[in-house]
C-alpha positions as CSV (number, residue, x, y, z in Angstrom):
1,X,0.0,0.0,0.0
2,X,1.4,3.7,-1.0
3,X,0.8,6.9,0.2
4,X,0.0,9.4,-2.9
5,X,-2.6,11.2,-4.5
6,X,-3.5,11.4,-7.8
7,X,-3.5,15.2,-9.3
8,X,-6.1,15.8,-11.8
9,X,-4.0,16.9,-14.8
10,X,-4.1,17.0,-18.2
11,X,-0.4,17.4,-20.4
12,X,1.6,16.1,-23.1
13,X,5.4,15.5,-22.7
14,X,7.8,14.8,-25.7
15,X,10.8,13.7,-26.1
16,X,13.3,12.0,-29.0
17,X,14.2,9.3,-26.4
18,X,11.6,7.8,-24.8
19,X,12.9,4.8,-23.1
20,X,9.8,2.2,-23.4
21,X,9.7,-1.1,-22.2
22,X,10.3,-1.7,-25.9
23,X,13.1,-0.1,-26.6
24,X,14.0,3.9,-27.0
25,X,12.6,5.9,-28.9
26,X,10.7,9.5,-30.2
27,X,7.7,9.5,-29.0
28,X,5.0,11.6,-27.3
29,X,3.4,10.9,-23.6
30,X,-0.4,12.0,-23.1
31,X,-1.1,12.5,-19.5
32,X,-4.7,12.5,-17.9
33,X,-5.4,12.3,-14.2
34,X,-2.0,11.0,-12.8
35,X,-1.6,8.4,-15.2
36,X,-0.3,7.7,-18.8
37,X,-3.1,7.8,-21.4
38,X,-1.5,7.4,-24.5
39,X,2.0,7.3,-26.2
40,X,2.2,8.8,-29.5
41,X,4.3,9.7,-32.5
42,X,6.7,11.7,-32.3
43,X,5.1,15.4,-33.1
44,X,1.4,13.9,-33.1
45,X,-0.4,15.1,-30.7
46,X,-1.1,18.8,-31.1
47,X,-4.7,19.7,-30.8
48,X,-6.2,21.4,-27.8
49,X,-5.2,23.5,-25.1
50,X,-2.5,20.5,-23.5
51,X,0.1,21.4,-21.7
52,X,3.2,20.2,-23.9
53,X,6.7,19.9,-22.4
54,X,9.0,19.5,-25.6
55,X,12.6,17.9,-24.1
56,X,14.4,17.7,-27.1
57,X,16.7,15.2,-27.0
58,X,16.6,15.4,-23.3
59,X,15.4,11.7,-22.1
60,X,12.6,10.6,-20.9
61,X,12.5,7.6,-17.9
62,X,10.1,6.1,-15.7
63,X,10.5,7.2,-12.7
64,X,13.3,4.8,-10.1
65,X,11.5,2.6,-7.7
66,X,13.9,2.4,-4.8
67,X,12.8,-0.6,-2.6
68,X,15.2,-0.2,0.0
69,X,15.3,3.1,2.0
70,X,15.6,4.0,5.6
71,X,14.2,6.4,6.3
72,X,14.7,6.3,10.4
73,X,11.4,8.5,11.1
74,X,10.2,8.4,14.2
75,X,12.4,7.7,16.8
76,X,16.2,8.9,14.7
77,X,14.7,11.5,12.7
78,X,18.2,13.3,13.5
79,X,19.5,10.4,10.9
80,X,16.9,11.3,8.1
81,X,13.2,11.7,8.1
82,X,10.6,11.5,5.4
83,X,10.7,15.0,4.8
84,X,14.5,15.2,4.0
85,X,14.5,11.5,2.7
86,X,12.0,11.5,0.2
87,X,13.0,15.5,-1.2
88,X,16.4,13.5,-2.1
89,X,14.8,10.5,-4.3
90,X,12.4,13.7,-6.2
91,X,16.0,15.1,-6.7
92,X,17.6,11.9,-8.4
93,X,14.7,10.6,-10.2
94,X,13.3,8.7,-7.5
95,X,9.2,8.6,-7.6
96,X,8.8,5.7,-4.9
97,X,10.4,4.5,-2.3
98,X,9.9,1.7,0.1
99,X,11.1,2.4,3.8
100,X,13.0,-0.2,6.0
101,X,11.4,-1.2,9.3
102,X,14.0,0.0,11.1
103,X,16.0,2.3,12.6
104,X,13.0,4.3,13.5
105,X,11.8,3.7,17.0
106,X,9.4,2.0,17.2
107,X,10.4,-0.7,14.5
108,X,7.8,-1.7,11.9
109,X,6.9,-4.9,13.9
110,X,3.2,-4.1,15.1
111,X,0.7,-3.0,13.6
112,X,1.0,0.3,15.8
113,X,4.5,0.5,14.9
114,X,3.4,0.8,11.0
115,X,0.6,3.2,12.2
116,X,2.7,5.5,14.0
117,X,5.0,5.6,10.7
118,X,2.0,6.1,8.3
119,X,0.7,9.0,10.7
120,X,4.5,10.9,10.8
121,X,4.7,10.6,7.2
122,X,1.5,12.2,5.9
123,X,1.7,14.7,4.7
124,X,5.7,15.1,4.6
125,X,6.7,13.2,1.5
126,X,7.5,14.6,-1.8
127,X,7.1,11.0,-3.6
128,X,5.0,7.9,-3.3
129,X,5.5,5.9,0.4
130,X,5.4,2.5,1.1
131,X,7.0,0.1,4.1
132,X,8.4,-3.3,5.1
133,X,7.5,-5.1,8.3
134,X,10.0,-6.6,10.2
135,X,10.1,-10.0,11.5
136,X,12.1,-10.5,14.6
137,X,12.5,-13.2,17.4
138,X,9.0,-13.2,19.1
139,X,6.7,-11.8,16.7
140,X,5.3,-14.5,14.2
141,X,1.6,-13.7,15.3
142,X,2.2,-9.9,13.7
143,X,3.2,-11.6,10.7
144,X,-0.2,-11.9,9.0
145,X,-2.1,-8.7,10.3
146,X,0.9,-6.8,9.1
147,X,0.7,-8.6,5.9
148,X,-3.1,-7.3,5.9
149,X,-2.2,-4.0,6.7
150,X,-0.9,-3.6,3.3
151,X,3.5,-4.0,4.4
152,X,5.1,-5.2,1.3
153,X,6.8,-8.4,3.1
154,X,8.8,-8.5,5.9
155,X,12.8,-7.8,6.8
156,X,14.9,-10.5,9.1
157,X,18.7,-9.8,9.6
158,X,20.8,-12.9,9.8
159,X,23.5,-11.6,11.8
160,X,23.0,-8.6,14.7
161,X,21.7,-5.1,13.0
162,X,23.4,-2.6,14.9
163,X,20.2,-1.7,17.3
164,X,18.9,-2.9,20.3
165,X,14.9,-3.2,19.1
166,X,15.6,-5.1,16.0
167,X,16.9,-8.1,16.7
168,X,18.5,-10.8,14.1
169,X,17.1,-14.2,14.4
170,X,18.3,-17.4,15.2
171,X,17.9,-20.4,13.0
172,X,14.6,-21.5,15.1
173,X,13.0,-18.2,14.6
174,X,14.2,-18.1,10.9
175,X,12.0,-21.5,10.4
176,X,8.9,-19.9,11.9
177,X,8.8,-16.8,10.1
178,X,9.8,-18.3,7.2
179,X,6.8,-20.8,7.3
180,X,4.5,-18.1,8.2
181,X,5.2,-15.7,5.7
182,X,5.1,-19.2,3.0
183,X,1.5,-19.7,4.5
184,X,0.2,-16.1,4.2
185,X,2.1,-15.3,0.3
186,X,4.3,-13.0,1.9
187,X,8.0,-12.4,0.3
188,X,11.0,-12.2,3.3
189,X,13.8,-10.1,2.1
190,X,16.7,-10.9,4.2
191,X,20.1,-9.4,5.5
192,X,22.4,-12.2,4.8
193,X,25.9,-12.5,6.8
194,X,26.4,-15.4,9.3
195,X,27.0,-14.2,12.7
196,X,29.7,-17.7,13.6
197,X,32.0,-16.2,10.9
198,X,31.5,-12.7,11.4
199,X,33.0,-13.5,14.9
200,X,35.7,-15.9,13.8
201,X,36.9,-13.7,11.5
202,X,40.1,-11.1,12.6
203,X,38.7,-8.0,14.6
204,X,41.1,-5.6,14.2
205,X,39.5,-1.4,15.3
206,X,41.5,1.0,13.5
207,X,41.3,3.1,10.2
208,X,42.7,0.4,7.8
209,X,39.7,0.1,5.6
210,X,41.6,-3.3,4.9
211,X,41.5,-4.8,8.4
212,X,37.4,-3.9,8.6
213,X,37.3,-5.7,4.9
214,X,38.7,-8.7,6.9
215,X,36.2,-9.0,9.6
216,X,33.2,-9.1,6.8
217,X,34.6,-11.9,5.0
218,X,32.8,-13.4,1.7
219,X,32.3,-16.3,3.4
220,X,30.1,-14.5,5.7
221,X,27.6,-14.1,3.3
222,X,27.8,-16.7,1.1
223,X,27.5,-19.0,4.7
224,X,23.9,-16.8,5.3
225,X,22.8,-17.4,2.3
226,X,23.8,-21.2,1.8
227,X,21.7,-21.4,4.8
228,X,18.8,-19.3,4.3
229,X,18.4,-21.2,0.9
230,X,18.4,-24.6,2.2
231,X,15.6,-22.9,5.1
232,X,13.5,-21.7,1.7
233,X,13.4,-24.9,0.2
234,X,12.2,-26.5,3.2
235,X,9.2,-24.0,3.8
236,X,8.4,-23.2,0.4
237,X,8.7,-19.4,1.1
238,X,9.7,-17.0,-1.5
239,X,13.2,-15.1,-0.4
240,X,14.9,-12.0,-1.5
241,X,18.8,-11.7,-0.5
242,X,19.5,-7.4,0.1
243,X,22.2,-5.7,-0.8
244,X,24.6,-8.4,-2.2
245,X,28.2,-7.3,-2.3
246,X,30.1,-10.4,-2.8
247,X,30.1,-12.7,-6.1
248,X,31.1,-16.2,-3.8
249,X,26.6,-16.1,-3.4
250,X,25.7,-16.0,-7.0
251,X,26.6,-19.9,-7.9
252,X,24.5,-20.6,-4.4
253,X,21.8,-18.5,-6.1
254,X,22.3,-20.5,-9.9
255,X,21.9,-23.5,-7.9
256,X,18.7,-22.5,-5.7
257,X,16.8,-21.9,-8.9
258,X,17.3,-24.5,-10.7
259,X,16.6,-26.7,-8.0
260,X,12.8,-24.1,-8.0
261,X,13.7,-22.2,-4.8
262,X,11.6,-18.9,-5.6
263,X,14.7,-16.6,-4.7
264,X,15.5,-12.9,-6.4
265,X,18.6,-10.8,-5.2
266,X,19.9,-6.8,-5.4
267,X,22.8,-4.8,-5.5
268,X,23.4,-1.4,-4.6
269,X,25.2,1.3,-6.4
270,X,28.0,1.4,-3.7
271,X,28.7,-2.4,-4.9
272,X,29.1,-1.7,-8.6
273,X,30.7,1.8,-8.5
274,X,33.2,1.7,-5.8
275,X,35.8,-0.6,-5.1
276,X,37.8,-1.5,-1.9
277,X,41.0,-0.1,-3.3
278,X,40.2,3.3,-3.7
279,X,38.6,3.7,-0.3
280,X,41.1,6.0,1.9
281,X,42.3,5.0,5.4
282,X,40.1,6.7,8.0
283,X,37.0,7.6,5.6
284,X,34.1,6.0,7.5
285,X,31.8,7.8,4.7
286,X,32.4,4.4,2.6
287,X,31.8,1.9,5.9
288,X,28.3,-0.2,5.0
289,X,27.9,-4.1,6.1
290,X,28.1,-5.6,3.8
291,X,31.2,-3.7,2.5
292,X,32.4,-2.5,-0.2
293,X,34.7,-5.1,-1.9
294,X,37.7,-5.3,-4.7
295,X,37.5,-4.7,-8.0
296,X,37.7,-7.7,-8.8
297,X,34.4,-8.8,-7.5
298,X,32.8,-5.9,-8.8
299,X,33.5,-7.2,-12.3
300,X,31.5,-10.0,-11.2
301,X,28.7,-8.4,-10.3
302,X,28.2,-6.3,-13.3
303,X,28.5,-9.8,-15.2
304,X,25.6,-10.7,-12.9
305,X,23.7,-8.0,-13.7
306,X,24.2,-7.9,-17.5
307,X,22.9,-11.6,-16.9
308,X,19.8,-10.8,-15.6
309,X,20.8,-12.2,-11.9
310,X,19.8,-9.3,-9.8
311,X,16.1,-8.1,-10.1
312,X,16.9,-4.7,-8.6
313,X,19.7,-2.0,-8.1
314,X,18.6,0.0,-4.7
315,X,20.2,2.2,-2.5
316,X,20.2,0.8,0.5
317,X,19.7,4.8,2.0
318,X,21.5,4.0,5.6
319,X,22.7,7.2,6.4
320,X,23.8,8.5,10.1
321,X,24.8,12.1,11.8
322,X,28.4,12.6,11.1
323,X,29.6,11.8,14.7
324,X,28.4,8.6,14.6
325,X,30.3,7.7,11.4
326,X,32.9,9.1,13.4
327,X,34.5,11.1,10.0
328,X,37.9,12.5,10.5
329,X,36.8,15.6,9.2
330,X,34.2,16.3,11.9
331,X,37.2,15.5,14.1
332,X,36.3,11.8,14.3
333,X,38.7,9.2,15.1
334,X,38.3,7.4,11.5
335,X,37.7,4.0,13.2
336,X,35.6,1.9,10.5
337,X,35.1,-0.9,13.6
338,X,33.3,1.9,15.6
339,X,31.6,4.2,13.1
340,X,28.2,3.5,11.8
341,X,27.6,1.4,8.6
342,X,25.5,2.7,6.0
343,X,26.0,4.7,3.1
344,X,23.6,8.0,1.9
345,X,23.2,7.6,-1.7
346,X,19.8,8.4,-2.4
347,X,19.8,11.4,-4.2
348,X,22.9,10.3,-6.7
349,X,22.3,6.5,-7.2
350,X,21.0,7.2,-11.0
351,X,23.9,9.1,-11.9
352,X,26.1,6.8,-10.3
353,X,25.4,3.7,-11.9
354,X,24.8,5.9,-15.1
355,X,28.5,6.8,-14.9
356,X,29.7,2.8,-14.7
357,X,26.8,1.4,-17.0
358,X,27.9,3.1,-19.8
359,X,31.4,2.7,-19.4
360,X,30.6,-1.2,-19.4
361,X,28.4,-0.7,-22.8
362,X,25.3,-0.6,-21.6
363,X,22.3,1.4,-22.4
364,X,19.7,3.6,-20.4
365,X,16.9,0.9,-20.9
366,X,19.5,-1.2,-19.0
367,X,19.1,1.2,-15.9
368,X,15.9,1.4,-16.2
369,X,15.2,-2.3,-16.1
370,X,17.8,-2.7,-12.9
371,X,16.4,0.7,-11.5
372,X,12.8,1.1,-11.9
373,X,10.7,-2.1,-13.4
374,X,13.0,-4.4,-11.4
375,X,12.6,-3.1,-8.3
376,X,8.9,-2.7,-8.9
377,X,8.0,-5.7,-10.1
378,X,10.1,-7.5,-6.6
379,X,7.0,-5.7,-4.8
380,X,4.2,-6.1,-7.2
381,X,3.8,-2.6,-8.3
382,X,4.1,-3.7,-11.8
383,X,1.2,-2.0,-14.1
384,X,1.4,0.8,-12.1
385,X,4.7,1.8,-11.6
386,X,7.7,0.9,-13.3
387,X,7.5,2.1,-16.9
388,X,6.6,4.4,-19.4
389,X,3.1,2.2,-20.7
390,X,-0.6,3.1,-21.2
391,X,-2.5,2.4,-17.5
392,X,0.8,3.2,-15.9
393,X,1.0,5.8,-13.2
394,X,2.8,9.5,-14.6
395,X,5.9,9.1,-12.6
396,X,8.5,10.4,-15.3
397,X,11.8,11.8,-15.1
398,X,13.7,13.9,-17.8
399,X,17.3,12.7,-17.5
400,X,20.4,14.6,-19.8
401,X,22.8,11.2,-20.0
402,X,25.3,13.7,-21.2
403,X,25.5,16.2,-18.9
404,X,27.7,16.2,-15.6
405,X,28.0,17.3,-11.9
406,X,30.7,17.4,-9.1
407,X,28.7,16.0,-6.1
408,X,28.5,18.3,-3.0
409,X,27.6,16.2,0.3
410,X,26.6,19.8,1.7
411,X,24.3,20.0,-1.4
412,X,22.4,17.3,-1.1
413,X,19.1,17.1,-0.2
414,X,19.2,14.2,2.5
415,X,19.9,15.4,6.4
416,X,23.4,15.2,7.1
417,X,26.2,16.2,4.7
418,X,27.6,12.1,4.6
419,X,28.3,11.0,1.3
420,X,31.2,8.2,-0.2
421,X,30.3,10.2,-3.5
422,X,31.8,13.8,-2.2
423,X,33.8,14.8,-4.7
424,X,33.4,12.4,-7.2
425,X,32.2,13.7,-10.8
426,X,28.9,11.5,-11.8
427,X,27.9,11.2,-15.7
428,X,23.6,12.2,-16.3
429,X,21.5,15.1,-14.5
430,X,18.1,14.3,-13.3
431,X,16.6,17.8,-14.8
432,X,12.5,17.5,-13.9
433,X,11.1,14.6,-11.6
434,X,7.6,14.4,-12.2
435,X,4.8,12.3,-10.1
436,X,1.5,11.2,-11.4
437,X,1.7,14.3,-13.7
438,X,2.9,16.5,-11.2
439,X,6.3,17.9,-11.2
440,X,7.7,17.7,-8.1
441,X,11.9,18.7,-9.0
442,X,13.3,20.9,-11.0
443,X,17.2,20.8,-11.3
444,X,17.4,19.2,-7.8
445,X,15.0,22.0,-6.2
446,X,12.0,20.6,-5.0
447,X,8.7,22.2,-6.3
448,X,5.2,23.1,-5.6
449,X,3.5,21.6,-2.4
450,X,4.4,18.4,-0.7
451,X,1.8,15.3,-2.0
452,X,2.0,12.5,0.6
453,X,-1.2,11.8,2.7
454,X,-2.6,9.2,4.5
């Protein structure tokens, strides 16, 4: 269930590179009541008094579906709230977002925890808002009114997640929730690292970005995963692995399908544009657990990706006030053991994985299928959201691939000024963000009233 409105609007948009689910091409967009009414030739549609935007050979995308975001609001709204969180995604293209059930306090665990989100959030958000529940040790029974409430499945971490109220679960609770969600058609998206090799592997505090590599070892993950698969298979429950950063899972994930294990998996921008070697000694900005590996691997994962083996490139939004990431800069020690894990990327993920996709050869209907119909098809928004297609909500972006922009932490539209990306040079501007026919950005500046309700 989203939070949104539909604007009662009438306009044409037209551009020479319409990225369809078809292909690119010229084309024009008729827009009536929120949604997309027809798509035209090039030049067709004239008559009237409709409002036409004319692009050029500026492109036109769907709008990203980000599907993993947190948001932290209520309870760390001095991390990011849905006021800051969701004026970042209208900044980079982003027209819906799905928030994490954590950090916010309370978790999204209860019914009454999703009710206290839903009632901060009206009202606040600058795109469409939907949530995960959580399942934690103990709370099986608010599996299925959750479910009913209208969560989009629920989040379990494997290994501990770094607060108190959100605890991982054991193999035991893993069995329940994972036959409870099979029973009531829910999906279980999953933070996969084992917790028996996080803690035999080498803890060693310090700002050597290669000693914290160490103590999140591959095996770590592929060990979770091996293990949550084999769990899947016995349940029958459908599982989606977050945020994979190392290629030692992908032959467990081969395997798992062909064997008819209903499994998808993600990766993150972070993963596919960064690498372990260029990350400085005493930066916490790039700390995120999973981390960040070599170069290697991240040849491996684009190989995935060009295969078809993620279903979704997301954020995985995790940011933090500076002094927790402890950043040298705000006088921080620099420890990566110590700081916070999680990287802001929200606003810049399009651009980012622009910048490496077409290095590799790829193509903007590529991005789009890891960025927007991907992710919305993992949470059933497909037919709604996802694409440019007749019956399809108006979420559009206009996006000049050619353009560029140094990124300015302090610029960005998210809380605090915490980026890996600061003073990096990304490749494609997000120009006008528009929602069910609405704008909502302009060159990164948020306009016109704020949309959410409940």
């Amino acid at each position: 269930m989203l939070i949104g409105e539909t604007p009662a609007t009438t306009a044409v948009i037209r551009s020479r590179r319409v990225v369809l689910p078809d292909g690119e091409r010229p084309a024009d967009v008729l827009i009536r009541d929120g949604r997309i009414e027809q798509i035209a030739e090039h030049g067709s549609l004239l008559a009237g008094d409709l409002h036409l935007t004319d692009l050029g050979d500026t492109a036109l995308l769907p709008g990203l579906v980000d599907t993993h975001v947190h948001v932290n609001e209520p309870g760390r709204t001095e991390w990011e709230g849905f006021a800051t969180a969701t004026r970042a995604a209208a900044a980079g293209g982003v027209t819906t977002i799905i928030d994490m059930p954590l950090n916010s306090i309370p978790p999204t665990t209860t019914v009454d925890g999703l009710a206290a989100k839903r009632k901060i959030a009206a009202d606040q958000a600058w795109v469409d808002l939907g949530f995960w529940g959580g399942a934690i040790p103990g709370n099986v029974a608010d599996l299925e009114p959750l479910h009913r409430e209208g969560v989009f499945g629920f989040k379990s971490f494997l290994a501990p997640s770094g607060v108190d109220e959100f605890p991982h679960v054991e193999q035991a609770d893993l069995e329940l929730a994972l036959a409870e969600q099979a029973r009531i058609g829910a999906l279980a998206i999953i933070h996969a690292e084992d917790p028996a090799v996080l803690e035999a592997a080498p803890q060693q505090p310090g700002v050597h970005y290669r000693d914290f590599l160490a103590s999140r070892p591959d095996d770590a993950e592929a060990a979770a995963v091996a293990r949550l698969l084999d769990t899947a298979r016995r349940t029958g429950a459908r599982v989606h692995i977050l945020h994979v950063s190392s290629a030692a899972v992908l032959p467990l994930l081969r395997q798992a399908r062909a064997d008819g294990v209903r499994v998808t998996a993600e990766t993150c921008p972070h993963y596919l544009t960064l690498s372990a070697e260029e990350v400085p000694d005493g930066d916490t900005a790039f700390k995120c657990c999973p981390p960040i590996r070599d170069e290697s691997n991240r040849d491996l994962l684009w190989a995935a990706l060009a295969d078809g083996e993620f279903i979704a490139v997301v954020s995985d939004h995790s940011p933090s006030t500076p002094d927790l990431k402890l950043l040298q800069k705000y006088g921080g020690s620099g420890d990566f053991a110590a700081a916070w894990g999680g990287i802001a990327s929200l606003q810049i993920g399009l651009p980012a994985i622009w910048t490496e996709a077409r290095k590799r050869g790829h193509s903007l209907s590529d991005v789009v299928r890891w960025m927007s119909s991907g992710p919305a098809s993992l949470v059933g928004l497909t037919g709604t959201k996802g694409a440019i297609a007749v019956g399809y909500d108006a979420d559009l972006v206009a996006f000049d691939p050619d353009g560029a922009f140094a990124v300015h932490a302090e610029q960005l539209h998210h809380r605090n000024p915490v980026t890996p990306y600061a003073g990096r040079t990304l490749s494609g501007n997000v120009l006008t963000t528009w929602l069910r026919g609405r704008v909502v950005d302009v060159d990164a500046e948020p306009f016109g009233r704020q949309l959410a309700r409940s």
